[in-house]
N, C-alpha and C positions, 0 to 999 in steps of 0.2 A: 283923374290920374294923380291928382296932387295930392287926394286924399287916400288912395292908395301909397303913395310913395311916403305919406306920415305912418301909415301903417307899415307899411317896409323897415323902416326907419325904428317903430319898435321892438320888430322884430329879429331886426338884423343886428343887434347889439352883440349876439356872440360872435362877431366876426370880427371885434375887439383882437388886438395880438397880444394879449396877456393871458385871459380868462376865457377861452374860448368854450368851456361848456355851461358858463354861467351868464346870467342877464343883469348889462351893466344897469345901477340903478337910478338913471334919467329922473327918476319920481315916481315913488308909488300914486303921490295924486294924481299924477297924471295918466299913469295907465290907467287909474282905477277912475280916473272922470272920465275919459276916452272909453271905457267899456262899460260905461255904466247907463248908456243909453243905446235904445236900438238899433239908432245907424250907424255909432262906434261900433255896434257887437257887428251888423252886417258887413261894414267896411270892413274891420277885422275878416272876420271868414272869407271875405275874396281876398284879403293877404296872404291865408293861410294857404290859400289853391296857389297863388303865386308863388310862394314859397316851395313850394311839390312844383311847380312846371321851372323854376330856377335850379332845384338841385337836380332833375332830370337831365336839364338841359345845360347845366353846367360841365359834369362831371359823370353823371353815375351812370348814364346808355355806355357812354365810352368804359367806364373801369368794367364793367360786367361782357363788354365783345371784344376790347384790344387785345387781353391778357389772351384768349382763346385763341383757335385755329382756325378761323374762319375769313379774319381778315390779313391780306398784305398791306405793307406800308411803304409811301415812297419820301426815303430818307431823306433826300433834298429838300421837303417842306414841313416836315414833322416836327411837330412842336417838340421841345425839348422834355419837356413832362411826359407826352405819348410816346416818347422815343425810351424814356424809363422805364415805365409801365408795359410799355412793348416787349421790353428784352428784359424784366422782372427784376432791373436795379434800382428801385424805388428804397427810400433809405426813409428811419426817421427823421434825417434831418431837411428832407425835399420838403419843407416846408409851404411852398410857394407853390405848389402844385397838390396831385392825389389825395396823399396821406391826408393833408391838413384838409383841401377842398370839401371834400367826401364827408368829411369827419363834423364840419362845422354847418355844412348845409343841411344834412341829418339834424342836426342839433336847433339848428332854424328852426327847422317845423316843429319838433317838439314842444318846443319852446312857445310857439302860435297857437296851438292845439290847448296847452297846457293853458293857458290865459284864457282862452277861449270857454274851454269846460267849468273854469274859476267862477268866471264873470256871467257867461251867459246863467251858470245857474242860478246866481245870485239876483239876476234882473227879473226871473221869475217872481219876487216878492213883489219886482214892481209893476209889470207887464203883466195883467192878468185875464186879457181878454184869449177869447180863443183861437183867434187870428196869431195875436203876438207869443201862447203858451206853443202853440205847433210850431213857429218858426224858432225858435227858442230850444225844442228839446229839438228839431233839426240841424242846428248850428254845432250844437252841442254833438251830434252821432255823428258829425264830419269830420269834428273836431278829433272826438274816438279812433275814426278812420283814420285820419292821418298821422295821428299819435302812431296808433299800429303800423302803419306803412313802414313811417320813419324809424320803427324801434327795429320792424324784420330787414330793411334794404341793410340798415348800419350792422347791426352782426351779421348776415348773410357774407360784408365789407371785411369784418375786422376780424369775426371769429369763424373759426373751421363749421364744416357742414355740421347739421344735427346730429348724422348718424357715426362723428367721427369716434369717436366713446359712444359705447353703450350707454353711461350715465347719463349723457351728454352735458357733462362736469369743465369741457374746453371752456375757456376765459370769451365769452362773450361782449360786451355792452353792460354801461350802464341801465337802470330801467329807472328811468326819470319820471314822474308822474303828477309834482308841482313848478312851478316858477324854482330855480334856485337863486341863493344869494353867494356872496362870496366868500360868508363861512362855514360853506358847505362843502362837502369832499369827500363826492360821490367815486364809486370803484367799479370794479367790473363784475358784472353778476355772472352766473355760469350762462352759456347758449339757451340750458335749459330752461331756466329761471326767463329767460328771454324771451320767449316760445311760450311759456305759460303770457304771460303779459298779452302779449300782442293776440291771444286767441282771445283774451280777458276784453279786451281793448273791443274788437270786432265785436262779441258777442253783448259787449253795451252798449255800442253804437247800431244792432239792429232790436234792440229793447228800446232806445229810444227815438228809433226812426215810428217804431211800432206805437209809442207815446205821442209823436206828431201826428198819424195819421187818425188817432185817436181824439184829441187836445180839439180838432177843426175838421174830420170827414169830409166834409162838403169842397174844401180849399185844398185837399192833397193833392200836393203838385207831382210829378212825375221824378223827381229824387226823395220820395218818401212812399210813393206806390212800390206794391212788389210784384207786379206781373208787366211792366217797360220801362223804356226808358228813351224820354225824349230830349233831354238833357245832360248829353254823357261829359260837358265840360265841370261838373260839378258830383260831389261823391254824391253815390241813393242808396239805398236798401241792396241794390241788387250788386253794386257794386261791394261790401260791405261780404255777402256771399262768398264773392267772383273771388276776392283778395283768401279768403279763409281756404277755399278748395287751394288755392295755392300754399299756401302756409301749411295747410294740412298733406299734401303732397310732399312740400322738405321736410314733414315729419313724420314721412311714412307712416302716417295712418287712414289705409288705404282706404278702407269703408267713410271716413268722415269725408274726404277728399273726393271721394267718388260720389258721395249725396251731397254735396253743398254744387259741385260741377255740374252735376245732372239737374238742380233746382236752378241754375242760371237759364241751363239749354233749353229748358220747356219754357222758357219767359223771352227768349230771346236770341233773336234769327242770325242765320247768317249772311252775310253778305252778298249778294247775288253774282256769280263773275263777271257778268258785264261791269260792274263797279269797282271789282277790285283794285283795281290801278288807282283810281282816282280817287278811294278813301285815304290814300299814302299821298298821294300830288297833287292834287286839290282838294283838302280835308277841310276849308273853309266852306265849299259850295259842298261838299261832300262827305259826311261825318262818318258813315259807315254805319249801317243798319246793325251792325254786332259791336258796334262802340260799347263800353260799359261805362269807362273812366279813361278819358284822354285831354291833354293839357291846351287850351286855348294860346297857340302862339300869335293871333292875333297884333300885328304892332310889333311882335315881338327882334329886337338885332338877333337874326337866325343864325348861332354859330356853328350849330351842326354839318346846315348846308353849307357853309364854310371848309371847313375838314372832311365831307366829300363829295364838292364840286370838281367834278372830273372835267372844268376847262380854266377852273383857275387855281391855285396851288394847295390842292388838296391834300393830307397824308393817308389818304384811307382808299385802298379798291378791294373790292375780294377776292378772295384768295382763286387761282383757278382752280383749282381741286371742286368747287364749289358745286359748276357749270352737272359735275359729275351726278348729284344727287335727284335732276330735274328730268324728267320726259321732255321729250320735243315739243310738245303740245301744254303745257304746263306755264299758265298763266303767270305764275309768282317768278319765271323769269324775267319776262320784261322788266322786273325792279330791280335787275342785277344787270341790265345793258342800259346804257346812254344814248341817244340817239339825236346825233346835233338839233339843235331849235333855231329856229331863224335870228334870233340875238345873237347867237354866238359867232365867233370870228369866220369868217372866211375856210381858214385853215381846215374846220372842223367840217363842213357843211358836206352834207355825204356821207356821214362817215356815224359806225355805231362799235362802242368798246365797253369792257366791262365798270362799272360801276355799281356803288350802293344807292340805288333812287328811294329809297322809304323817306329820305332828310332832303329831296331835291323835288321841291314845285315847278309846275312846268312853267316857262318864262313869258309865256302869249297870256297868263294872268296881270292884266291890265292893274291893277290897282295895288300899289306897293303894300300896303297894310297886310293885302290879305297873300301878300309872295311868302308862306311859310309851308313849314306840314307838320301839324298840329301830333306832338305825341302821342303814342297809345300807353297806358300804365296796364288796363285791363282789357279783352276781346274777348267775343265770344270764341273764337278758333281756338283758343290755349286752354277753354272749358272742356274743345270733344277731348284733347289732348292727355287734359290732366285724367279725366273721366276712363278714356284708352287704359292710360299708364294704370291708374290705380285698381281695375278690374281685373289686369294681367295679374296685377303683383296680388292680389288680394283672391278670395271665393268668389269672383263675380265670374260673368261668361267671355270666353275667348272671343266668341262670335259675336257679342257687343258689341266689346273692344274695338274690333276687326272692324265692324260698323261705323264707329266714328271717323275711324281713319280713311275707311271708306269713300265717307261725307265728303270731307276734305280733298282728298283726291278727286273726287268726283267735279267737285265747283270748280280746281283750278285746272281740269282737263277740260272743262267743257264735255261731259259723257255723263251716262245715268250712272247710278252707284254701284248696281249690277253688274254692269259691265268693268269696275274696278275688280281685279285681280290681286290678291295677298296670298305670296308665299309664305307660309308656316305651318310648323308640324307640332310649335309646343310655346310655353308662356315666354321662355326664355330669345324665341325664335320674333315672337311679335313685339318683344319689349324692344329687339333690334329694329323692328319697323317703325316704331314709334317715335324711339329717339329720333330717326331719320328725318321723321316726319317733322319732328318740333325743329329741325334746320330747315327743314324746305319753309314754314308757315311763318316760324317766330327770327330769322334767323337777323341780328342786327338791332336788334327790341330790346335787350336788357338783359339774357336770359342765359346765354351761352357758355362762360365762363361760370355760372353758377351752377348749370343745369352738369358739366363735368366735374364741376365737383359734389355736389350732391348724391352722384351713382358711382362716385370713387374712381371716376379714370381720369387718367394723365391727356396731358394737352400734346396732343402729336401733331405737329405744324409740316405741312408738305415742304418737298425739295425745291420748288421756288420761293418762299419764305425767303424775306429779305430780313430776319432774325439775326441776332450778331450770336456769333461763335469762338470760343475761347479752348484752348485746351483745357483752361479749370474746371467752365460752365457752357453750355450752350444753351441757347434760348430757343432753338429747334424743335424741343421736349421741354415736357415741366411733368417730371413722374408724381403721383397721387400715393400717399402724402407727402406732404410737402411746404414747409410755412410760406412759402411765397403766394400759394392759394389764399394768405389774407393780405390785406395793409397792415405798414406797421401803425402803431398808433406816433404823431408827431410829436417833434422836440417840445413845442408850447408846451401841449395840451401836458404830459410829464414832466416838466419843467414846474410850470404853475398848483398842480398837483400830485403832490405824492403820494397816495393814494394808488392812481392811476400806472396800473400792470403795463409795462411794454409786452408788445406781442414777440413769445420767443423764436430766436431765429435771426432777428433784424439787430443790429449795432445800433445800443441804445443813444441817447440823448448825450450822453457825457463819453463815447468813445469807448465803451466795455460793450462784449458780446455779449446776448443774451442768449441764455442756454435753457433749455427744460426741455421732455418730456411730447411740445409738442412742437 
């Protein structure tokens, strides 16, 4: 841990308040003596996972479900940042929250990624056995991974959907691709330009997962195999996929999107329902058979279950409208009721109400270390989904589609697939079941807030919504388009860089409105 927290420590340097997308420079000898042996480059790459399970779990599940219609909030414990972000008054100057959060832990990983692919390449001159060449362009395709990840979550964040211009010419992200210094001053590339990278990024990171498995045959571990995965705390080939069928789905391109989903699903199973519960509440003893890539919270101060533990001051329940989308029989409720546990007060005992249980371990887990619930990034569930979606929208067959949804249906009723029932008469009809579906399966994962704006509709919050309302503005609605659909970018990060576009819409850094176009 201590030599993890050195590694924290160099990566954490854009969280500096001046220079926030640049890396302060501590010593090039010292990065470069630190990375320049094997067990610097491996300590490194489990910084970089740490890094990905920090911003996950900082900030970016919560910006991707609050903003949405999925959750209520109770005003009395809501953090002041959630309570922003809730009712869409996020400002550049909320510095101390979102805007900046989101913007700088994006910028972490990049940042870990980018040294990573530097160095390890560089130890290939010295490392030339075939043990240490496989792990080596390994480290290296994680590294790819998380570049990519981190370049799609941050414009997904900042800049409008892919398809909001045809060009897809909207102000995106940076695309960072070295270590920077501080007389550099990087700008915003288009969405599109953003999109190329991160499919760039994936598609190097399974050329070189393909060079690991090659470098050592004999020693390929199960994050460099491409037919499982026994290993889903750390990126593999298949996750690498998993990520792209998504990224190709917010690029509506439905044929790539549909072949990269359907190559995960022949590699890898689903979940069985007697399990499901306990892949969300006991994900230490229970990883989930359709794991791809999920975060080791492990040790980790849980602050998700924090913000919504429904017996001590949580601001998060879901919405009741919710209840609405479920069959009786429909397994994935149980993670939206509470059902007191023997720890809990007196008051409670007896008694069951709505809550989010995906962030809520059960409490007869004896061993504090392991009281978390380990996040999901990637599952196999959102593969039938994408697979679904992209068949509708595309030349593939209805009756596929229909099929995966099918699947899904089937596991969480407990019933053969057969016996699942899909009303529809047309593409437009099942694209309606499908959405539905991605709330029943993914709903509270990271998805929702992005998943409406990607198909162009408005955020319609029901009449119990504890949303504030104004005669100006109500946070009731949020119509499609709309700039509040991104973060602004912060007062630092445009302060320190002029360069650096404010997203239009939001009252800049110095108290002028920014106007444009989108």
């Amino acid at each position: 841990m201590a030599a993890l927290a050195a590694v924290a420590c160099l990566w954490g340097c854009a969280k500096l308040e001046e220079k926030l997308l640049y890396v302060q420079p501590i010593g090039k000898n010292t990065t470069a003596a630190f990375l320049s042996t094997m067990d610097g480059i491996q300590m490194a790459s489990e910084g970089m996972h740490r890094q990905v399970l920090e911003f996950y779990h900082d900030s970016f599940i919560k910006y991707a479900e609050v903003p949405a219609d999925l959750l209520n909030v109770n005003s009395l414990y809501l953090d002041e940042g959630d309570r922003l972000l809730y009712n869409y008054q996020l400002e550049s100057d909320h510095v101390s929250t979102y805007p900046r959060n989101v913007w700088v832990g994006g910028w972490d990983i990049v940042t870990a990624a980018n040294n990573l692919i530097n160095y390890a390449d560089k130890a290939k001159a010295t490392y030339t056995t075939a043990a240490n060449q496989a792990l080596l362009d390994k480290i290296v395709a994680q590294a790819y991974f998380c570049r990519a990840l981190a370049h799609f979550d941050l414009c997904r964040a900042y800049g409008q959907p892919y398809s909001y211009k045809p060009d897809h010419s909207q102000l995106g992200v940076p695309v960072v691709t070295r270590a920077l210094t501080l007389s550099d001053h990087p700008y915003r590339e288009t969405v599109g330009k953003v999109y190329e990278q991160v499919v760039s990024d994936l598609n190097s990171a399974l050329e070189r997962f393909e060079a690991s498995a090659q470098a050592n045959p004999s020693a390929a571990s199960s994050n460099v195999q491409k037919d499982a995965i026994s290993d889903p705390y750390h990126v593999s080939y298949i996750a690498c996929e998993a990520l792209l069928a998504r990224v190709c789905l917010y690029m509506e391109d439905w044929q790539q999107a549909a072949k990269h989903a359907k190559s995960v699903m022949d590699k890898v199973s689903l979940s069985p329902r007697s399990e499901y519960v306990d892949m969300f509440r006991s994900s230490q003893e229970n990883k989930g058979r359709e794991s791809i890539f999920r975060l080791n919270c492990y040790g980790v101060t849980f602050a998700l279950a924090k913000d919504f533990d429904p017996t001590g001051t949580n601001g998060f329940f879901p919405d009741a409208s919710l209840q609405e989308y479920y069959e009786a029989d429909d397994i994935r409720r149980e993670l939206l009721t509470y059902t007191a546990a023997a720890g809990d007060p007196e008051a409670y005992q007896g008694k069951s109400w709505p809550a989010v249980c995906k962030y809520l371990y059960y409490k007869s887990i004896s061993e504090t270390e392991r009281r978390v619930c380990d996040l999901f990034v990637l599952r196999v569930s959102e593969m039938y989904l994408i697979h679904a979606e992209a068949l509708a929208h595309g030349e593939g067959s209805l009756s596929d589609a229909a099929d995966d949804i099918a699947a899904l249906q089937a596991r969480a009723r407990g019933i053969e697939k057969d016996a699942v029932k899909l009303d529809y008469g047309s593409a437009e009809d099942l694209l309606g079941i499908i959405a539905k579906e991605r709330v029943r399966e993914l709903c509270f994962e990271g998805h929702r807030f992005f998943d409406l704006g990607r198909r162009g509709e408005s955020v319609i919050r029901s009449s119990t919504s504890n949303a504030e309302h104004t005669d100006e503005f109500s946070a009731l609605r949020l119509d499609y388009p709309n700039y509040r659909f991104v973060l602004p970018i912060d007062r630092m990060e445009l302060q320190s860089n002029l360069e650096m576009k404010p997203n239009p819409g939001y009252v800049s850094y110095d108290g002028t409105y920014i106007d444009g176009e989108e």
